[in-house]
C-alpha positions as CSV (number, residue, x, y, z in Angstrom):
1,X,-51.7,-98.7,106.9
2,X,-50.5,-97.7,103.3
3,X,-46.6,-96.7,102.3
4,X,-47.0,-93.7,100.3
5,X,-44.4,-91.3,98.2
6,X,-43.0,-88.3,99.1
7,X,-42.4,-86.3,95.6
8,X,-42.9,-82.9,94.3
9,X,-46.1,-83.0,94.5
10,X,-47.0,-83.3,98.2
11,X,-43.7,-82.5,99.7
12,X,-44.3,-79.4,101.2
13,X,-47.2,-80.7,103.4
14,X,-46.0,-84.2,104.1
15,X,-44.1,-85.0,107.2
16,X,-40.5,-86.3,107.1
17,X,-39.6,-88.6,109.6
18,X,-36.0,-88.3,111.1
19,X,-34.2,-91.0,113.4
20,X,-33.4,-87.6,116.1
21,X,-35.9,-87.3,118.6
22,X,-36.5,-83.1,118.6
23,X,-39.6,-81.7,119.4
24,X,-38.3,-78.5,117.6
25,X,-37.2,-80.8,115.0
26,X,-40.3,-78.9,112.2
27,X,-38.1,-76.1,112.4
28,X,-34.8,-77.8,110.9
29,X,-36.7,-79.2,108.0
30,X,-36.8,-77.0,105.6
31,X,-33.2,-77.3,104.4
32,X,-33.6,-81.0,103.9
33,X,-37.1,-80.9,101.8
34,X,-34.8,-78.8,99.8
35,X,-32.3,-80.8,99.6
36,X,-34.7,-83.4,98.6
37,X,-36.5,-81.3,95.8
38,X,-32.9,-81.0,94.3
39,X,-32.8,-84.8,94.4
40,X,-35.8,-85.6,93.0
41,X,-34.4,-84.9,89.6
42,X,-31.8,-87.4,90.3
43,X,-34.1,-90.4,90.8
44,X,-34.8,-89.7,94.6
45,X,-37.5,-91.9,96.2
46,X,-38.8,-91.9,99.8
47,X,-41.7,-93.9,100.6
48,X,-43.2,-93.5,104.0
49,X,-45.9,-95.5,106.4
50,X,-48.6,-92.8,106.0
51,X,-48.4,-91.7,109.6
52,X,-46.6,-89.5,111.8
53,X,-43.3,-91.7,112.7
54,X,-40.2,-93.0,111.8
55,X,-41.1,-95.4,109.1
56,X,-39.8,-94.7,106.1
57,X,-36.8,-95.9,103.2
58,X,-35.4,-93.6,100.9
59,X,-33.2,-94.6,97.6
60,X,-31.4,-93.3,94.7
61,X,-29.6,-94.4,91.8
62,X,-26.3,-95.1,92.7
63,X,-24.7,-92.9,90.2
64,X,-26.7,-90.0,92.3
65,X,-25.9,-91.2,95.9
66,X,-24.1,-88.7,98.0
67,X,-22.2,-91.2,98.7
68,X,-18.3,-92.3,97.7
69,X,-19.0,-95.6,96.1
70,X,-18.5,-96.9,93.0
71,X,-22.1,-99.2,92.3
72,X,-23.0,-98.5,88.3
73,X,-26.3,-99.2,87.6
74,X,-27.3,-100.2,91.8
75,X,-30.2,-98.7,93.8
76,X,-28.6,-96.8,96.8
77,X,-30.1,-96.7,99.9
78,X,-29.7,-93.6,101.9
79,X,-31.9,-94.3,104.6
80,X,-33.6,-97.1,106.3
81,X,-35.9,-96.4,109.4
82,X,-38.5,-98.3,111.3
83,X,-38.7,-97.5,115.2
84,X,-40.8,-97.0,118.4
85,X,-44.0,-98.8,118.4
86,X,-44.1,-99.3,114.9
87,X,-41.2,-102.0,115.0
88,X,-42.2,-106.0,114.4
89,X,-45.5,-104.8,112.2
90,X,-43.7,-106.2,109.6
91,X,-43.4,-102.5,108.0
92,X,-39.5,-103.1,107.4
93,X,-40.3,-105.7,105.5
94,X,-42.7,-104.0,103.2
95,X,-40.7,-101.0,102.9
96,X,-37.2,-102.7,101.6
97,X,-39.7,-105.0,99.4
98,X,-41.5,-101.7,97.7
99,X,-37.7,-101.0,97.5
100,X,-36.6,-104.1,95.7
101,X,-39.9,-103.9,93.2
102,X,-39.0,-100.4,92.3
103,X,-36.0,-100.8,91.6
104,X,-36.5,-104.3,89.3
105,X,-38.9,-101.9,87.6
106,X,-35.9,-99.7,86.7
107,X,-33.6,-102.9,85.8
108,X,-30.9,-101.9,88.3
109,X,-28.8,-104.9,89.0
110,X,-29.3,-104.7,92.8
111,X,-29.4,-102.6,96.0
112,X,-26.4,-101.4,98.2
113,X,-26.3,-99.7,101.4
114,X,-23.6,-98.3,103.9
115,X,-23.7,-100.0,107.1
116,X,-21.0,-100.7,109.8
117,X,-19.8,-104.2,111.5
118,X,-22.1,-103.2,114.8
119,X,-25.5,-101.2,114.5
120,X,-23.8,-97.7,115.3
121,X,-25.8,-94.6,115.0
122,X,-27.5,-93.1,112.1
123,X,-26.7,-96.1,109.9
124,X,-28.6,-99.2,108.5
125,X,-28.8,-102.5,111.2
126,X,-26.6,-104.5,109.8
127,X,-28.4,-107.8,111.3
128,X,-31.1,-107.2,109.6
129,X,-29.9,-106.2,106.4
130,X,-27.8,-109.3,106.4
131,X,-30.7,-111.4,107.5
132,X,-32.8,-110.3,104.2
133,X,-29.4,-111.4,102.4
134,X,-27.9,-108.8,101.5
135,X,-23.5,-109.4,102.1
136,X,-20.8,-106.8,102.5
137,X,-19.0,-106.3,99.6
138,X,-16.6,-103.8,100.7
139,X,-15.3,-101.9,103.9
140,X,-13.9,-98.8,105.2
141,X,-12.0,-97.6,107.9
142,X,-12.4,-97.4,111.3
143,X,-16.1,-99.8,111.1
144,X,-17.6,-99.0,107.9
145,X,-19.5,-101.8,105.6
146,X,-20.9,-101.6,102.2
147,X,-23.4,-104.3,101.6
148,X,-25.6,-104.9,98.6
149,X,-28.1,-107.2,97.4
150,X,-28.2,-108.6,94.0
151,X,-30.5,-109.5,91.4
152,X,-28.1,-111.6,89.6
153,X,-25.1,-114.1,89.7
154,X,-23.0,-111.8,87.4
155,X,-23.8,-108.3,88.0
156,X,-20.3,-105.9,88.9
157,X,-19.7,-105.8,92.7
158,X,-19.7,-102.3,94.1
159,X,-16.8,-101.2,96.0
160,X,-15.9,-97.9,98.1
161,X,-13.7,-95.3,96.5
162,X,-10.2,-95.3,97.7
163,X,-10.8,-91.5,99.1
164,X,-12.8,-92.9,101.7
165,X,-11.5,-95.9,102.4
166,X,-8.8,-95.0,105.1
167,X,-10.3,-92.9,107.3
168,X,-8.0,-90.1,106.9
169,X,-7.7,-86.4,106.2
170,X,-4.7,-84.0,106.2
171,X,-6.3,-81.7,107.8
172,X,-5.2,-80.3,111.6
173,X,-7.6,-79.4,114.2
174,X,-11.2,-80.2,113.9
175,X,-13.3,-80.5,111.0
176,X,-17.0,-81.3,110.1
177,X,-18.0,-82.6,106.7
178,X,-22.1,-82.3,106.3
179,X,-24.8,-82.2,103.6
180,X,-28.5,-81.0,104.1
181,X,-29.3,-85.1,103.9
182,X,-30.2,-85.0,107.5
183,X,-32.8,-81.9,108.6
184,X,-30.7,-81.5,112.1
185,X,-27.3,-80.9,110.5
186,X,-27.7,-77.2,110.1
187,X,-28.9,-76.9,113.1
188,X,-26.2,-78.8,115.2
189,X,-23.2,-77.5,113.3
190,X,-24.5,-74.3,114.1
191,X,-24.6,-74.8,117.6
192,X,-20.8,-76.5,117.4
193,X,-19.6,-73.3,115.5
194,X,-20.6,-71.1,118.6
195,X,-19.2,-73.1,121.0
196,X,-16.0,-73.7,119.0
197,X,-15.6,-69.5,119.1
198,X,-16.8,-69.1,122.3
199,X,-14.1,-71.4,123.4
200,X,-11.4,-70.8,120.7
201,X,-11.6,-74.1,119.9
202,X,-10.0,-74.8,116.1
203,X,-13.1,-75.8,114.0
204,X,-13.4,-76.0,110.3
205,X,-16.5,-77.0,108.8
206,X,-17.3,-78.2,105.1
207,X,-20.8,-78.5,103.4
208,X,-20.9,-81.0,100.6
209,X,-23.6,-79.8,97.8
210,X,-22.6,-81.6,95.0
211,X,-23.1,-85.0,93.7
212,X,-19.2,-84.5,92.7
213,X,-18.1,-83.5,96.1
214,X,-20.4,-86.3,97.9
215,X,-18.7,-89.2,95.7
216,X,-15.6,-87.8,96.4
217,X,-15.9,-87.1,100.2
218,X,-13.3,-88.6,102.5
219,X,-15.7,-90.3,104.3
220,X,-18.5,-93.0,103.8
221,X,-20.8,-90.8,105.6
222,X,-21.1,-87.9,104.1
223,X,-24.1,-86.9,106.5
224,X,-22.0,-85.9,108.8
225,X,-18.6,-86.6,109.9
226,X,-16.2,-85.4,112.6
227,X,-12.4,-85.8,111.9
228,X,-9.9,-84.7,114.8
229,X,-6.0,-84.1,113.6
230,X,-6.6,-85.8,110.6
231,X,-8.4,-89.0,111.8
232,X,-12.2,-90.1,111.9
233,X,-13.5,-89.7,115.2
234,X,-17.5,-90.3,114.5
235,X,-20.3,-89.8,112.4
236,X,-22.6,-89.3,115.3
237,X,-24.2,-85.9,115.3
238,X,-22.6,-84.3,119.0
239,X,-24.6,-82.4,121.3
240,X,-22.6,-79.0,122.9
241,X,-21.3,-81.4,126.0
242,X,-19.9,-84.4,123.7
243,X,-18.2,-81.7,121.2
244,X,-16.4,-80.3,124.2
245,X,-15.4,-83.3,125.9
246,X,-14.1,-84.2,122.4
247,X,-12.1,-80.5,121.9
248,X,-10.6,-81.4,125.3
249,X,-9.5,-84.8,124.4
């Protein structure tokens, strides 16, 4: 089966596979085909196995990446999925080598993408990243990796920003940093929000829209983050249940 692009052009009909299993999950996608039209302009690619399922990579140039990194001149991946019965086709494979071509093309100096020491939700396997030979070139509190790939012996080493290197914020209480990169996080911090009043639980939430805001986040993951009195408690999107057993904590 063919990898095809997702741009301007067909956006609006294709489907965009997500790693969250939601049979409502059409409804929540709206915000992130925005999200991605608004990237496009950046140098946004997402190529996808022309079918209906998780198969897909998406990339940007570095200096775009929602992301707190420093990487000049790198391809960043955002996303990396291959799952259910489409795993050992070999579509991984194809995927992060359309990747690499693309981005020769473009004479980056190599790929980099946020990972973690153990394959943790919602971020890149780090087995098989490694495997392909790509090496971690930086970290971040409490299990973050940054590994890249490249194309040369003598290109500049990309590195986290200090901002998001300690897993920290001054912030009391609860709070939520999200972007639109995901199509559930609307959703889901909608949902927390209720519960949170409905409970009078403390809950601040912050939406990151800016490139400058991303790269300046105080986490890796700018997805979605949870921070609890100040420190980093996951960046696993939490279901009504797993918020309150946190709030109670």
């Amino acid at each position: 089966m063919p990898i095809i692009d997702v741009n301007l052009n067909n956006i609006d009909t294709e489907h965009i596979c997500c790693a969250i299993s939601d049979k409502k999950g059409e409804n929540c996608v709206g915000s992130k085909k925005a999200w991605m039209k608004d990237r496009f302009r950046d140098g946004l690619v997402f190529k996808k196995l022309d079918e209906r399922g998780k198969v897909f990579i998406e990339y940007i140039p570095a200096e775009y990446a929602f992301a707190p990194i420093e990487a000049s001149n790198y391809m960043y991946i955002n996303c990396f999925w291959v799952s259910g019965k489409y795993k050992g086709q070999g579509y991984a494979n194809k995927l992060l080598d359309e990747c690499i071509k693309d981005a020769k093309s473009k004479n980056k100096d190599g790929l980099v993408v946020l990972s973690s020491a153990k394959k943790k939700p919602f971020l890149s396997d780090p087995s098989y990243l490694k495997y392909k030979g790509f090496t971690v070139c930086d970290t971040a509190e409490p299990f973050f990796e940054l590994l890249y790939l490249p194309f040369a012996n003598d290109t500049a080493i990309p590195k986290f920003k200090e901002c998001a290197k300690q897993g920290k914020i001054k912030k009391k209480g609860i709070v939520i940093y999200y972007t639109n990169q995901c199509p559930h996080t609307d959703k889901y911090v909608g949902i927390i929000k209720s519960v949170a009043e409905e409970n009078n639980i403390h809950l601040e939430t912050i939406k990151i829209d800016t490139v400058k805001d991303a790269q300046n986040a105080p986490s890796p993951f700018t997805t979605y983050t949870i921070f609890k009195n100040g420190k980093f408690i996951t960046n696993e999107i939490l279901t009504e249940k797993k918020f309150l057993q946190l709030a109670s904590e």
